[in-house]
FIVEXDREN-822894 format. One record per residue (C-alpha): residue number from 1; x, y, z. Coordinates in steps of 0.05 Angstrom, whole numbers, plus 5000, padded with zeros to 4 digits. Example, Ala and Ser with C-alpha at 12.3 -4.5 7.8 and 13.67 -1.06 7.14 Angstrom:
pos  east  north  up
1  5246  4910  5156
2  5273  4979  5143
***
This chain:
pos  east  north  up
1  6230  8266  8976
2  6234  8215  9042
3  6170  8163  8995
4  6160  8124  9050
5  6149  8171  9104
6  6103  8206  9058
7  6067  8141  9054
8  6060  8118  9119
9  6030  8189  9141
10  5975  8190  9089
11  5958  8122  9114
12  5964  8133  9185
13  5922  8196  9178
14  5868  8152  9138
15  5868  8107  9196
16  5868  8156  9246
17  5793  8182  9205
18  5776  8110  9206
19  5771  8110  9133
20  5827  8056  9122
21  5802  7998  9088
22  5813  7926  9114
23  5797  7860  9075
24  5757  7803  9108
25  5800  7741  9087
26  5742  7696  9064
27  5734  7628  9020
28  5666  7625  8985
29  5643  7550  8999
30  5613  7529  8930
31  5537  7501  8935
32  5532  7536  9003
33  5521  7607  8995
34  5515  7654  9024
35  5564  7617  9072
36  5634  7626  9080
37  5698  7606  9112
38  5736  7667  9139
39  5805  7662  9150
40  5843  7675  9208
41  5882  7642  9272
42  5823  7594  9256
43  5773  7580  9198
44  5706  7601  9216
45  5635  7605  9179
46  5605  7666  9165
47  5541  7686  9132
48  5556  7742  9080
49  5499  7802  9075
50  5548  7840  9032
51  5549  7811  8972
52  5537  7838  8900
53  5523  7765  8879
54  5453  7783  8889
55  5420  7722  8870
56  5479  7666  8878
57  5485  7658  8800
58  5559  7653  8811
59  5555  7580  8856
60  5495  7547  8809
61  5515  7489  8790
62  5497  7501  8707
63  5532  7562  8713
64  5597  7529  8743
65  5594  7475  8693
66  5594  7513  8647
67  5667  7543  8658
68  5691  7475  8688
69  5672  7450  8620
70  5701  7502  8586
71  5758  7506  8613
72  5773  7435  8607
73  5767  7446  8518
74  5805  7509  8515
75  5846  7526  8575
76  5842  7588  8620
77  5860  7641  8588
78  5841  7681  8532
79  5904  7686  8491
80  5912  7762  8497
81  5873  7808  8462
82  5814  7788  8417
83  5854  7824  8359
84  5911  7787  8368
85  5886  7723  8415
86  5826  7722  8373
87  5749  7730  8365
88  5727  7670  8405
89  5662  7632  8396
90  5654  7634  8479
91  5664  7710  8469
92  5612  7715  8407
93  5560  7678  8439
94  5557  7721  8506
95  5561  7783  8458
96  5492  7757  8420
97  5458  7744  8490
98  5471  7805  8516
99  5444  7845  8456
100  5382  7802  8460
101  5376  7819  8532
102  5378  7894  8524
103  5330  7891  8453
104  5403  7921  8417
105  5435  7907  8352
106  5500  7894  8379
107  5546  7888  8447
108  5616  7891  8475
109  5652  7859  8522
110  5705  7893  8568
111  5741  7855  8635
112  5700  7896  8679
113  5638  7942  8690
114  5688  7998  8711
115  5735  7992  8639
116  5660  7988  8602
117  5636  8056  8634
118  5708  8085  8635
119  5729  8055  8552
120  5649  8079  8527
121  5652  8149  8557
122  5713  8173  8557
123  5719  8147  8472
124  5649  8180  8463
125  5669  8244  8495
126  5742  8247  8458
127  5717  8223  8386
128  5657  8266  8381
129  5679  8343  8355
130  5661  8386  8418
131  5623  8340  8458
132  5594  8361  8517
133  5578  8311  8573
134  5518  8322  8626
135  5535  8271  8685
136  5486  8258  8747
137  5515  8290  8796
138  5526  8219  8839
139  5554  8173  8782
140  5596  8120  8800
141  5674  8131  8800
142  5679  8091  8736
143  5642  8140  8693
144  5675  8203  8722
145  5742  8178  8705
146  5709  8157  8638
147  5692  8238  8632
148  5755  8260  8654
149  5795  8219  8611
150  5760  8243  8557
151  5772  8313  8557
152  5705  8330  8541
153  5669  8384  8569
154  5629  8358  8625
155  5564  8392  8660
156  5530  8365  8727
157  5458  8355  8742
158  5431  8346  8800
159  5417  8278  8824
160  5359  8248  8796
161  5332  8315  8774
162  5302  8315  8704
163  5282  8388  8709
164  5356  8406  8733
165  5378  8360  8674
166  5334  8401  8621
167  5351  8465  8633
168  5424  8447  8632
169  5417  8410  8569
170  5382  8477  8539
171  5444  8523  8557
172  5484  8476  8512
173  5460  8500  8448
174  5476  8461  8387
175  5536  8421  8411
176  5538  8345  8407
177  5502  8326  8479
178  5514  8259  8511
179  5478  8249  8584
180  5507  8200  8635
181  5468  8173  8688
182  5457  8103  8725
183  5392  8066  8745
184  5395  8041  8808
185  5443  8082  8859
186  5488  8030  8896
187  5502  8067  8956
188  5436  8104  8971
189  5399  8046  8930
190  5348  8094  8902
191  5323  8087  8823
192  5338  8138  8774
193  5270  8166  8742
194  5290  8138  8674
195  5224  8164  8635
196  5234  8232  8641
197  5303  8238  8635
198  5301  8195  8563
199  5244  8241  8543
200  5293  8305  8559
201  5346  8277  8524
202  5297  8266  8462
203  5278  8337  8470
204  5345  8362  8459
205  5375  8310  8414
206  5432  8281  8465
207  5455  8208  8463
208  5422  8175  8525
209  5473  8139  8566
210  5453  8090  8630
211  5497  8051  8678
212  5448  7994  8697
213  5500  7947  8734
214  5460  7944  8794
215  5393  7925  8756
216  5418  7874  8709
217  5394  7802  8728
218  5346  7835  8782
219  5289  7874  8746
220  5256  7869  8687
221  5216  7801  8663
222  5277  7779  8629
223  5329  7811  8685
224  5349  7870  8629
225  5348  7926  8687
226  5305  7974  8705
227  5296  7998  8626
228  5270  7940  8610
229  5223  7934  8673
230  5189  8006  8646
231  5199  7988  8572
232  5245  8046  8558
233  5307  7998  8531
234  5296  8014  8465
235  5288  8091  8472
236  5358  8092  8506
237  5415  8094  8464
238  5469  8058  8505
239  5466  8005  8562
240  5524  7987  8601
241  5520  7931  8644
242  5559  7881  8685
243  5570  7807  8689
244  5605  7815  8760
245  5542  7829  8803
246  5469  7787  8795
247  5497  7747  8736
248  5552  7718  8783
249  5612  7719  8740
250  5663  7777  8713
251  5673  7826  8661
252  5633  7884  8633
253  5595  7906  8568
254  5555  7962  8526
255  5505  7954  8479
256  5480  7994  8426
257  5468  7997  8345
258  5519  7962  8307
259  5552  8036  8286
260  5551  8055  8362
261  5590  7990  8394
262  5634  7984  8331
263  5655  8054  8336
264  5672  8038  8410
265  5703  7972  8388
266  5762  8010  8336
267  5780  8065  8378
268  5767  8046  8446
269  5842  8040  8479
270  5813  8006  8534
271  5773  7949  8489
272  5839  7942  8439
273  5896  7942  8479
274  5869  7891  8535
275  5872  7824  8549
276  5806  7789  8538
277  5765  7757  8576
278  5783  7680  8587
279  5723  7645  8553
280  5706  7601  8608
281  5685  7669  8636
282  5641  7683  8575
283  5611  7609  8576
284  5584  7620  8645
285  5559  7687  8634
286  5521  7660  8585
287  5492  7601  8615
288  5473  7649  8672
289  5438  7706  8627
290  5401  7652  8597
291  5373  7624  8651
292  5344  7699  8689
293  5319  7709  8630
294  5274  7651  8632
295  5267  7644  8706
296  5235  7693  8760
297  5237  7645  8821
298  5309  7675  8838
299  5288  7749  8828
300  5215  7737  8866
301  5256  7705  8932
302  5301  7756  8927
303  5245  7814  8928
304  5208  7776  8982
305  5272  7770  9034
306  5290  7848  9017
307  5212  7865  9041
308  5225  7821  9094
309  5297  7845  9130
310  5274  7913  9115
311  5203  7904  9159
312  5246  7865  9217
313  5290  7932  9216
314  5228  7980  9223
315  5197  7938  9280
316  5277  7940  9317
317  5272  8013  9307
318  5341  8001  9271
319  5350  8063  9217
320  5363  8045  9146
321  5348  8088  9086
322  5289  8081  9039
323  5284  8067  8975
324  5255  8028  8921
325  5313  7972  8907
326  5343  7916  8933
327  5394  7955  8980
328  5386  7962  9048
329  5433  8022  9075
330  5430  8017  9153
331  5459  8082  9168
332  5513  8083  9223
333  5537  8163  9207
334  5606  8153  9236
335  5674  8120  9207
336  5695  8095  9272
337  5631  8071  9294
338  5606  8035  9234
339  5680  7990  9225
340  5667  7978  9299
341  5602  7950  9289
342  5625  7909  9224
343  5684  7878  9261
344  5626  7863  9326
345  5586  7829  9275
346  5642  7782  9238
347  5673  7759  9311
348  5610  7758  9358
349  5555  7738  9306
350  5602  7698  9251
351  5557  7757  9201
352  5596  7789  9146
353  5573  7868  9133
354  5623  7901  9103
355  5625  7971  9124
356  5611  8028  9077
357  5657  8094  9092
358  5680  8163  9059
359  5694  8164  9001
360  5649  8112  8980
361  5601  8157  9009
362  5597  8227  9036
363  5636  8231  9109
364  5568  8232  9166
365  5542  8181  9128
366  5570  8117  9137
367  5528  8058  9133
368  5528  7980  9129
369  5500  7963  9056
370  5464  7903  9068
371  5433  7859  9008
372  5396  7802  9022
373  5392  7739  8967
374  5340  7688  8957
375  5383  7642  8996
376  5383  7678  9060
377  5343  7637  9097
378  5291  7650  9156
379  5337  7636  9207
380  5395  7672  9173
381  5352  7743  9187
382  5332  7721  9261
383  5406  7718  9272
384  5406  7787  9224
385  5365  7826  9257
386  5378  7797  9338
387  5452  7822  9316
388  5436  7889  9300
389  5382  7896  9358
390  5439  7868  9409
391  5480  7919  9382
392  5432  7990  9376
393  5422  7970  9450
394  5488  7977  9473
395  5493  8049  9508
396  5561  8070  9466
397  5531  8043  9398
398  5460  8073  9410
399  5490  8137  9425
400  5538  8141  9359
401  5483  8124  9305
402  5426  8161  9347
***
């Protein structure tokens, strides 16, 4: 087989769909967010309305003295494993905070929210005797590999459908049930309805499983998600949850009763056999849960700049999906199109929107995900919306996303 020509024809034909994926070359300025410097035959600033840093956690100044400082006693790594690099106190701490956040017994850290969702499921499914998963039909990539790498049988329910979701469950029988579904939906940004589907899984005895990497740090009095917002945390068996997004830092985690995360812990290949987090990582994950959990200022300017950018989009007559969360999907509905608009944005406007494309989500619906902080400032979503108004008024642009 000629490798390379294969190669280069997959990717010209993904370029040719306008599907192929480009990087903005960026430099996060510390203190200064949600400014950048972008890269390229000069250094430019951008503003950046892309970002899952949702509330800036990851440039606070306690937060980032807390890994400086860290770093400075015990280096930058981890040492390998925790089995073999060891159990560190960094690692321990964060472990503690994050079972406090969720109301759990215990917690486990992975490098990542996709090796959490893909280590928990696809252990659960494997090491229970004829398991049977029921997955929301629009999980995230991470827990469908989880499924699949599990072997288990797996059963989909329509999205967000409780009733869809019962009378699946029901044609199971009397096999060991597990149901995976998230809480807040990053693409479409619309919220699961976590009630009923906890009360269906009680009906029929299945584990309750719920991605809530999206919700962590942004709802909920003490930022534990959206469970915690409707007091459903403890009725849910396992919470999975990121560091990487509103907490500002890295890494991954479940939480669950002390049986459930240690059975995850021993025969999880993708907890045992990989290199730990480093524990300046852990030390500012910590500092940063600690501090949403005792402040709302961050989580009220967000809310307030969200209901704000979305209103300014209404009045422009600029389409963009609604929903209930802090994600603002301004649909474009073609490939070509919505990279077109993106790359307008960056060099005309110095504004970062990073565009959204198959198979991210479903081809004819291409959008620009937009998530505004509690830095964005007044002036930041003049210059926002006078962008996108320019830009729907321009006869080829107004035509593609009519």
């Amino acid at each position: 087989m000629d490798f390379a020509s294969h190669f280069t024809r997959q990717l010209d034909t993904l370029k040719a769909d306008g599907n192929y994926r480009t990087f903005a070359n960026l430099e996060r300025r510390c203190g200064d967010f949600p400014r950048a410097n972008r890269h390229g035959d000069t250094v430019d600033e951008v503003t950046v309305w892309c970002s899952n840093d949702y509330l800036g956690m990851g440039q606070r100044p306690d937060v980032v003295a807390s890994m400086v400082a860290t770093v400075q006693s015990c280096g930058t790594g981890a040492g390998g494993t925790r089995n073999i690099g060891g159990n560190t106190v960094q690692h321990r701490a964060l472990e503690c905070e994050l079972a406090d956040l969720h109301g759990k017994d215990a917690a486990l850290l992975f490098t990542s929210g996709y090796v959490s969702n893909w280590a928990a499921l696809s252990t659960l499914g494997s090491k229970i005797p004829n398991a049977v998963i029921l997955s929301d039909e629009m999980n995230h990539a991470s827990m469908i590999e989880g499924i699949r790498h599990s072997r288990a049988d797996k059963v989909l329910w329509k999205h967000n459908d409780w009733r869809d979701l019962d009378r699946k469950l029901h044609a199971t029988g009397d096999r060991p049930k597990i149901v995976a579904f998230e809480s807040v939906y990053s693409m479409d940004g619309d919220i699961s309805p976590i009630r009923e589907i906890v009360e269906v899984c009680e009906a029929h005895g299945a584990l309750s499983y719920i991605d809530e990497v999206h919700a962590v740090g942004m709802y909920g009095p003490r930022g534990g998600g959206v469970s915690e917002r409707e007091g459903l945390a403890h009725r849910i068996d396992v919470i999975e949850g990121t560091l990487g997004k509103a907490f500002g830092c890295m890494g991954g985690y479940i939480t669950g009763t002390t049986g459930l995360v240690d059975f995850i812990r021993s025969f999880s290949s993708g907890f045992i056999f990989t290199t730990a987090l480093p524990p300046a990582v852990a030390a500012a994950a910590t500092t940063s849960i600690r501090h949403l959990k005792a402040s709302g200022d961050e989580r009220a300017r967000q809310r307030a700049n969200v209901a704000e950018v979305r209103r300014r989009l209404t009045q422009a007559g600029i389409p963009h999906m609604a929903n209930d969360s802090h994600i603002i999907p301004v649909m474009i509905g073609d490939p070509v199109k919505c990279r077109m608009i993106s790359d307008i944005l960056m060099a005309d406007w110095g504004i970062y929107v990073q565009p959204i494309n198959y198979p991210t989500v479903p081809k004819g619906t291409e959008r620009l995900r937009i998530t505004p902080g509690p830095q964005h400032a007044p002036a930041d979503i003049d210059r926002l919306i006078s962008a996108l108004t320019a830009l729907w008024s321009r006869c080829a642009i107004s035509h593609a996303v009519a």
